[in-house]
N, C-alpha and C positions, 0 to 999 in steps of 0.2 A: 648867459646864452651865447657870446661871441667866444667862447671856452667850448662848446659845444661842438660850434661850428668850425673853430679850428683845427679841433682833434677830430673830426670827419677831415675835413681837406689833409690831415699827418696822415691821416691811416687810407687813403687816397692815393696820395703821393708816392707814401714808401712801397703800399700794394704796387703801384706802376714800375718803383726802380727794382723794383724784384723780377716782376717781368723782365726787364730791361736786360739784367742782371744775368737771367737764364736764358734768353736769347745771345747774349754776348760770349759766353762761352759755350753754348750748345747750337752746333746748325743742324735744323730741319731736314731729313734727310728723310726718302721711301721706308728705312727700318722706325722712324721715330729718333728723338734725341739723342744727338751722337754729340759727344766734346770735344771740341776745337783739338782741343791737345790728343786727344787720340787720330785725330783725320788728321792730323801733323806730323804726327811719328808715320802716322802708314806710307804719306808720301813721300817721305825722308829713304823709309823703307825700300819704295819702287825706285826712287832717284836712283839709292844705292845697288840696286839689281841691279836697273836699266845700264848703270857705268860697267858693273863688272861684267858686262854682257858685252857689252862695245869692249870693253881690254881684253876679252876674250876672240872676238871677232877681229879685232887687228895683230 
């Protein structure tokens, strides 16, 4: 029986670090799940506009 009940509380557990798991690399955004590393590059992206916009402006 305590076999039972432990492989309920594993499959519990690890259900929750999955969750965990897809929220830590994916934020909740209006389209739905977008991945960190893609919202990373994109602002990488605007950074790098945004500079060559100013070296153009001075």
């Amino acid at each position: 029986m305590p076999n039972l009940i432990n492989a309920e509380l594993g499959a519990s557990l690890s259900r929750n670090k999955l969750y965990y798991n897809r929220y830590r690399f994916y934020i909740y955004t209006s389209f739905g799940f977008v991945p960190k590393s893609i919202l990373l590059l994109a602002k990488l992206k605007l950074l790098t506009l945004t500079m060559e916009k100013q070296k153009l402006n001075n």
